[in-house]
N, C-alpha and C positions, 0 to 999 in steps of 0.2 A: 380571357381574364374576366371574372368575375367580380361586382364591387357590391358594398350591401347599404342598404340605408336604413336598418333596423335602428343604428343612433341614433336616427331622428325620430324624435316622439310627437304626435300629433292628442295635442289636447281633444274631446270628442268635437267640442264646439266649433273648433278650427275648420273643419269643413263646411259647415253651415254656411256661411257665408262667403264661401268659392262655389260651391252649389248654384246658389241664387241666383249669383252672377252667369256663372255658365250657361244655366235654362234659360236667364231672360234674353241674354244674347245669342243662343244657340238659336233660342224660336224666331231670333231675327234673322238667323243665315249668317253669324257670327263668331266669330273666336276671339277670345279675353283670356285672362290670368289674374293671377295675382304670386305675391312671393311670401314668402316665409322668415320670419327672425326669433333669432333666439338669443340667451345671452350670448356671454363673453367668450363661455367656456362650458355651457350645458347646451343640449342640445334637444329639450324641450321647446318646443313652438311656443312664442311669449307671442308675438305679434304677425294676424295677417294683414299685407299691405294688398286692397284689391286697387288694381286700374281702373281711375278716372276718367276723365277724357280730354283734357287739354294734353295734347304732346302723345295721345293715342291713335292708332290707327287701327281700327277692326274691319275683319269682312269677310266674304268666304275663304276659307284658306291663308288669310293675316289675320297676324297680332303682332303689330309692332310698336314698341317704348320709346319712346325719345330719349337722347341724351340728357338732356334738361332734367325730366321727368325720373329718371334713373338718378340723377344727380341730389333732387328736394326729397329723394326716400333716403338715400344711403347720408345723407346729411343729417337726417333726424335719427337713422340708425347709432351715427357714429356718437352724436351727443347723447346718446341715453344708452350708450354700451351696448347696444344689440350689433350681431351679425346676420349679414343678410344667408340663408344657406339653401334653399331651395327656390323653385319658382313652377308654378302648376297654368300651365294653359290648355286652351278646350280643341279640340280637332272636329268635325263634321262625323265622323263614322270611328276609325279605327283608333288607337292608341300606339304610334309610333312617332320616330323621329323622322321629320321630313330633311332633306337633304340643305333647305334654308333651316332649318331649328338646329341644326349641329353645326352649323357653317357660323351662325349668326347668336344662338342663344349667349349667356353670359358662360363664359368657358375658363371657371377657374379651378383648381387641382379641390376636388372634395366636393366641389358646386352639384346640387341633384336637381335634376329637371323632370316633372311630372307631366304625362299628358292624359285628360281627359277624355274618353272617347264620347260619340255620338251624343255632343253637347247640348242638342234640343229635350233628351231627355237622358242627362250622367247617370252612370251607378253610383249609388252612394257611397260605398264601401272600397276606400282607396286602395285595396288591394288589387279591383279589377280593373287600376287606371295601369297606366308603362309607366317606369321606373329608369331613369338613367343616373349615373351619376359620371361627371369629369375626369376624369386623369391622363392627360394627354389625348385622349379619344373618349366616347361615349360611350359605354358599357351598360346596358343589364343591372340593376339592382332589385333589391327584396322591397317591398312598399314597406315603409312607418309603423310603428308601430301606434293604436290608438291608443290611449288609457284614459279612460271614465274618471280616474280620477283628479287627473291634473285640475287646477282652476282654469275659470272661462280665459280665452285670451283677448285681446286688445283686438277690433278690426276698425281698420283707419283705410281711406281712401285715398292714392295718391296720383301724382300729375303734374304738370309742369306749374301749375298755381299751388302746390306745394302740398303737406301731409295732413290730412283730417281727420274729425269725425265720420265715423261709414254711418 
């Protein structure tokens, strides 16, 4: 079974700032993320949320979210009508799903999980990252589509001290 995530639209800008983060913490021997929202009912990128660090854990081969820190995103989500629908984290070398990222990521029916590869230095072009998306199991999807022309999106920084300024 095959699932696609061409719905999802990634503003160009959107990446910029999952990039960053990934190199700075990759050149520390590090894996990070951040997630993705959109409105209600489009499924244009409106806001990236990248990880802070209160209620984070990074390090070789983690990246793990707190409940807490999961909880001050999806609260500023729900007040301002966004859905959360993807989440992009960084791996040391390949782009797969490790047997904790299927076991553990957020696993809800339509949810897409992105992986990074070889985080000390990402490709840019999220076509060359893994693509999964939920539906009982984790499946194989088509990477995002870009468009140049979307507006910039919102990137805010969040944590267990709750949603920011990035």
């Amino acid at each position: 079974m095959s699932a696609d995530a061409r719905s999802l639209v990634l503003p160009a800008g959107a990446v910029d700032p999952v990039l960053r983060e990934i190199r700075r913490h990759g050149l520390a021997d590090r894996e990070t993320g951040a997630l993705l929202l959109t409105g209600p009912s489009e499924m244009d990128v409106l806001v990236v949320a990248v990880a802070g660090t209160a209620g984070i854990v990074r390090g070789p081969g983690l990246f793990r979210v707190s409940a807490v820190a999961y909880d001050r995103l999806f609260t500023f989500a729900e007040e301002r009508s966004y859905r959360t629908r993807a989440m992009i984290h960084s791996h040391p070398d390949e782009a797969f799903l490790s047997r904790t990222d299927r076991l553990y990521s957020l696993r809800v029916p339509g949810f897409v999980s992105a992986v990074v590869p070889t985080y000390a230095a990402p490709p840019a072009d999220p076509a060359a990252w893994g693509w999964w998306r939920f539906d009982q199991d984790w499946f194989p999807c088509s990477a995002p589509v870009v468009d140049d022309a979307l507006p910039p999106v919102l990137t805010v920084l969040f944590d267990e001290e709750g949603v920011r300024a990035y």
